[in-house]
N, C-alpha and C positions, 0 to 999 in steps of 0.2 A: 504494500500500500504506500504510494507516495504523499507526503504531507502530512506525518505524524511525528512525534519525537520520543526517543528511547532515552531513559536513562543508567550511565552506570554509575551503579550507588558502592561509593567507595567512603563511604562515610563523611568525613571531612572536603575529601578531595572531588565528588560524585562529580558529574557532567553531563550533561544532554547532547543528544545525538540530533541533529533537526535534518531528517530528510524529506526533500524538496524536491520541486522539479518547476524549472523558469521564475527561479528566485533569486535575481540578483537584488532588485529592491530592496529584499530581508535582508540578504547579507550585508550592504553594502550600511545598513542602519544597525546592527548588529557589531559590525566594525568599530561603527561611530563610537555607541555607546562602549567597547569593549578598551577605547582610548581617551581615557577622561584627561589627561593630560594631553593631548589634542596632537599625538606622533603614533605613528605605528611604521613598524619595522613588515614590508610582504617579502617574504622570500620564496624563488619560483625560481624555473625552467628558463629558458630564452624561448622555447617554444609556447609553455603554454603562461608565458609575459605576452606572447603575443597575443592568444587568440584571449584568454580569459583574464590574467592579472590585473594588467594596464588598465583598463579599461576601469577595473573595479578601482585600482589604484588614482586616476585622473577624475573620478567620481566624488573618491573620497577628499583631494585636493581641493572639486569645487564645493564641498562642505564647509572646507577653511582648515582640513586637519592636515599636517606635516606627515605626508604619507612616502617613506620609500621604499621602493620598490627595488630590490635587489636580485641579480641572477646570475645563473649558472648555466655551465653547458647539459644537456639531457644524456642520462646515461648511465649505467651503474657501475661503470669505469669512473663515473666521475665523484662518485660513495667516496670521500676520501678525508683525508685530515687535513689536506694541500685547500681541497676546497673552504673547508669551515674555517681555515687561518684567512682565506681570503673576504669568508662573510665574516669574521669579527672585525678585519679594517672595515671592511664599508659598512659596516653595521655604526663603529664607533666614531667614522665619521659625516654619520647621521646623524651624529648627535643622542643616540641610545644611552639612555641612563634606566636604573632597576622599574622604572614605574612603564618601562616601553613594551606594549607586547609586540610579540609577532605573532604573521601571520604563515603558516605552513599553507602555500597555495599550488599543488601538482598532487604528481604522482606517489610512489610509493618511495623513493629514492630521494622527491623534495619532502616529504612528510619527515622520514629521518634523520635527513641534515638539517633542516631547521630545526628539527624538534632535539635535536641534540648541539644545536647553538644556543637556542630559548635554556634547555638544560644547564649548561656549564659557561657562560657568558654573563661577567657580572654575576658570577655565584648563582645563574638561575632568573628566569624571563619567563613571565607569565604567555600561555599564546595558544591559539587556536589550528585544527585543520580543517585545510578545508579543500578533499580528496577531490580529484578529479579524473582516476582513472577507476574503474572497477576493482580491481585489487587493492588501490588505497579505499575506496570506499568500505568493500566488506571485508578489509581487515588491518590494514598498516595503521590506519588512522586513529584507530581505537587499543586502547589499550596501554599506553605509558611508554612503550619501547621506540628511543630514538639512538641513533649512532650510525658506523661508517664500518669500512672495510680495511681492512691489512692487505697484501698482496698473499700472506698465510690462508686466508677468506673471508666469509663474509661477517659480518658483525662482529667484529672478537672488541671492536672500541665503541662504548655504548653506558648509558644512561635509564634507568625509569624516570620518567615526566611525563606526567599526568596533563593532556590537557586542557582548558578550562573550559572549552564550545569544541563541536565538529557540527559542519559543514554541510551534509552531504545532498550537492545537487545535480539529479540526473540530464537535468539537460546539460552538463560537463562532460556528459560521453558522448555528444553526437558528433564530434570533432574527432574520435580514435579514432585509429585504423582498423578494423577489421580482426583483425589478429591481435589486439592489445584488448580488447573485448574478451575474446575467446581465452586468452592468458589469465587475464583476471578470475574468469569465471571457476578456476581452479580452485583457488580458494573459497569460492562458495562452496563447490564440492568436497572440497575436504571439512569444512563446516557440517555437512547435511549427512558425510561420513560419519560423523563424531559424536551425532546429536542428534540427529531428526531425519530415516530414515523413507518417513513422507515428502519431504522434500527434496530428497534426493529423486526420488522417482517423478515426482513433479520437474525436475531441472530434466532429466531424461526425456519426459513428453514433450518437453516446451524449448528443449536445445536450437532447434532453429532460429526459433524468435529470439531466442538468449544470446545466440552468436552472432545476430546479424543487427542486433542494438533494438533490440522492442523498447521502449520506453517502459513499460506499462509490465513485462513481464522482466523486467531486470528490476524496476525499483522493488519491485514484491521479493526475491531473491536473497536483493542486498540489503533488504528491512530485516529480513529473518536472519540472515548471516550475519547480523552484526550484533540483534538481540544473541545469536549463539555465542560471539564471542564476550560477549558483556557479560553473558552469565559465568564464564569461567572467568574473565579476570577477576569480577568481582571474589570468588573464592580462593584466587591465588594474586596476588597483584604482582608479588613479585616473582613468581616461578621458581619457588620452593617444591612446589608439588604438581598439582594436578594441573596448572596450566601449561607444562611441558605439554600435554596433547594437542597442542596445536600447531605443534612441530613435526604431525603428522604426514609423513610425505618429506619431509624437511632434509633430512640426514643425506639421502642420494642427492638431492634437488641440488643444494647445496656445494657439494663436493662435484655435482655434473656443470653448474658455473663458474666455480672457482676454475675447474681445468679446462673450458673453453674459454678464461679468459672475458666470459660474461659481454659477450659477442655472440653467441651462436644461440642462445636457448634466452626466451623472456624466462623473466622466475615464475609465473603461472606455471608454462611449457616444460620447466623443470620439476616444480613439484608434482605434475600430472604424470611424470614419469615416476617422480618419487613413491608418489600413490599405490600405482600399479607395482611396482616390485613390492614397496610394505603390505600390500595385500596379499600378493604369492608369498612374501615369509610370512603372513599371519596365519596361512594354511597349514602351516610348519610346525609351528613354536606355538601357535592360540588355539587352533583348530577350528580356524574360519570356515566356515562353508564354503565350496566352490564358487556355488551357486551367489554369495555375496561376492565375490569374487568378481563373476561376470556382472553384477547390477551395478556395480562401482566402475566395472567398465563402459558399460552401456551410456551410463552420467556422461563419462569422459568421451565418448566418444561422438556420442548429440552435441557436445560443444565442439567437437572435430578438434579437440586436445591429442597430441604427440603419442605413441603407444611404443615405440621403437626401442624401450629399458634396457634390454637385456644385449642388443648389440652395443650399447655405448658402455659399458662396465668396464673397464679395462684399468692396467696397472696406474694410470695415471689417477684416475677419477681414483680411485681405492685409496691411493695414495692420500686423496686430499680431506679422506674421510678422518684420516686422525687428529688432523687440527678441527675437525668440527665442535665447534663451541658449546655443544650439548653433552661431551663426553664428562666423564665424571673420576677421575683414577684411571684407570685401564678400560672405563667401560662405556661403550654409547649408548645412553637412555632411549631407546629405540622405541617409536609410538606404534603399535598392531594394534589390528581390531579382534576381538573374540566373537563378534557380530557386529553388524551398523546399527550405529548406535553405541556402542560398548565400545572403547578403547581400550589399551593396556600401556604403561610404562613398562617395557621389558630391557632389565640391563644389560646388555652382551658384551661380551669382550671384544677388545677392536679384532684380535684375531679371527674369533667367532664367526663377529658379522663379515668380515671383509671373506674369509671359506664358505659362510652360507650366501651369500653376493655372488661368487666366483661360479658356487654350483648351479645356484638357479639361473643365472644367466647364461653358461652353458645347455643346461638342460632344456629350457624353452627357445636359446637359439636352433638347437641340434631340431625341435618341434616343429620350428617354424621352415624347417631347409627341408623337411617330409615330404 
């Protein structure tokens, strides 16, 4: 449903989620109010400075408020520490002092790095997102997790900040590509894995409309997929326990970008691969049903999401599994399902997982060459 608001109740810190669709008006009054000291810090893309920031930013200027608008190049090569040294200059000489918020205005990669300037800038800056890709919508956005990458991989520098508003307005996807849709919609699927097996089969019927940007069946989606994530942060904020399951899919995803280089696969298209192998080992280790097996492919495959896992396994990608940032001592908290719906934290040894990785990849390549 478009045009209702979620919230996550974090007690002190809680926040409303406002999604929308063709609501710049709201935000751009929302802004207003969210800089009572009459500056706000936007941080965005070059690309979507162009099509969406600006605009909202020269809005806010004719209000009267000291609006700047800061950017970067797009890309998750560009996740880095180089970049955030380059938004605290132009941040400070905006004129930013602790009363400034920003504003998080892109994808899933400007949701982070802003939200981990807001974090550790001046001790901490209050500030908003406000996603504008699918994947920031039903998940980067929400939740307190900002930071950057190492060339070791991805997230190992990083922050919880909580932020104070989101955003989320659909008429910000009618500008994707086609394929930055379809990436996204991975993580609603692994949302509907996790939690609500009804909607997983509803993303299955309605894949079409989903991949090709329905206005009307993506907002309904990414309503639900975001109440799923809200209700785990709210039980884990900091990822002490149970909200490692949203790192479902995560552990291959992860270690198949760091070794392309984060060039060849969107993170959607990663952890749709990621999915599909954590489902053949939960066959293994949980004793998944087959048959969930194929219903999580079906999901994946109505969104016309990547299926190709088991050829890309190789000593490199393994390799990059052991700096994954989920490892614990020798072991990676590896997310399985025992059913959809049902998750599992299962610890494995890196040795473990990287031999049962090698088999099953083997095994269902050797199936698929029949």
């Amino acid at each position: 449903m478009i045009g209702h608001d979620l919230i996550v109740d974090l007690g002190p810190r809680r926040y409303p989620v406002h999604v929308r669709r063709d609501a710049r008006p709201e935000l751009i009054e929302r802004i207003t109010a969210f800089a009572p000291g009459g500056r706000v810090i936007i941080i965005s893309d070059d690309t979507v400075a162009r099509l969406h920031a600006a605009p909202v930013a020269d809005a806010l200027k004719h209000k009267g408020l000291d609006a700047a608008l800061l950017q970067f190049t797009p890309g998750e090569e560009n996740k880095t520490l180089a970049t955030v040294r380059r938004l605290y200059d132009d941040a400070l000489a905006a004129g930013v002092d602790r009363q400034t918020p920003i504003i998080a205005f892109g994808g899933g990669v400007v949701g982070d790095v802003a939200g981990f300037v807001a974090a550790t800038l001046l001790r901490g800056l209050p500030y908003a997102q406000v996603p504008t890709t699918v994947l920031a919508q039903v998940d980067s956005s929400v939740g307190g997790k900002t930071g950057v990458d190492l060339p070791q991989g991805k997230n190992l520098v990083g922050a919880f900040h909580q932020p104070k508003w989101v955003f989320v307005d659909v008429a910000h996807l009618e500008t994707l590509p086609a394929r930055e849709i379809r990436a996204g919609l991975a993580e609603a699927i692994k949302a509907a894995a996790l939690a609500d097996p009804t909607m997983l089969d509803r993303i299955t019927a309605r894949g079409h409309a989903l991949s090709t940007g329905d206005p009307d069946a993506l907002g309904e989606v990414i309503g639900r997929a975001i109440q799923i994530k809200a209700d785990v942060v709210v039980d884990d904020e900091l990822e002490a326990g149970r909200r490692a399951i949203l790192n479902f899919g995560h552990t291959l995803a992860h270690a198949l970008e760091t070794a392309t280089g984060y060039t060849e696969l969107r993170h959607g298209e990663a952890v749709a691969l990621g999915m599909r192998f954590a489902a053949r080992l939960s066959t293994t280790l949980c004793g998944l049903d087959p048959q969930d097996v194929l219903r999580l492919d079906a999901a994946l495959d109505a969104c016309r999401l990547p299926a190709d896992w088991a050829r890309r396994i190789d000593d490199d990608v393994l390799a990059h599994v052991a700096s994954d940032k989920k490892i614990h001592g020798q072991c990676i908290r590896t997310i399985l399902l025992r059913a959809i719906g049902d998750p599992q934290i299962v610890p494995l040894p890196i040795p473990t997982f990287v031999r049962d990785a090698r088999s099953l990849a083997r095994s269902w390549t050797e199936e698929d060459s029949r």
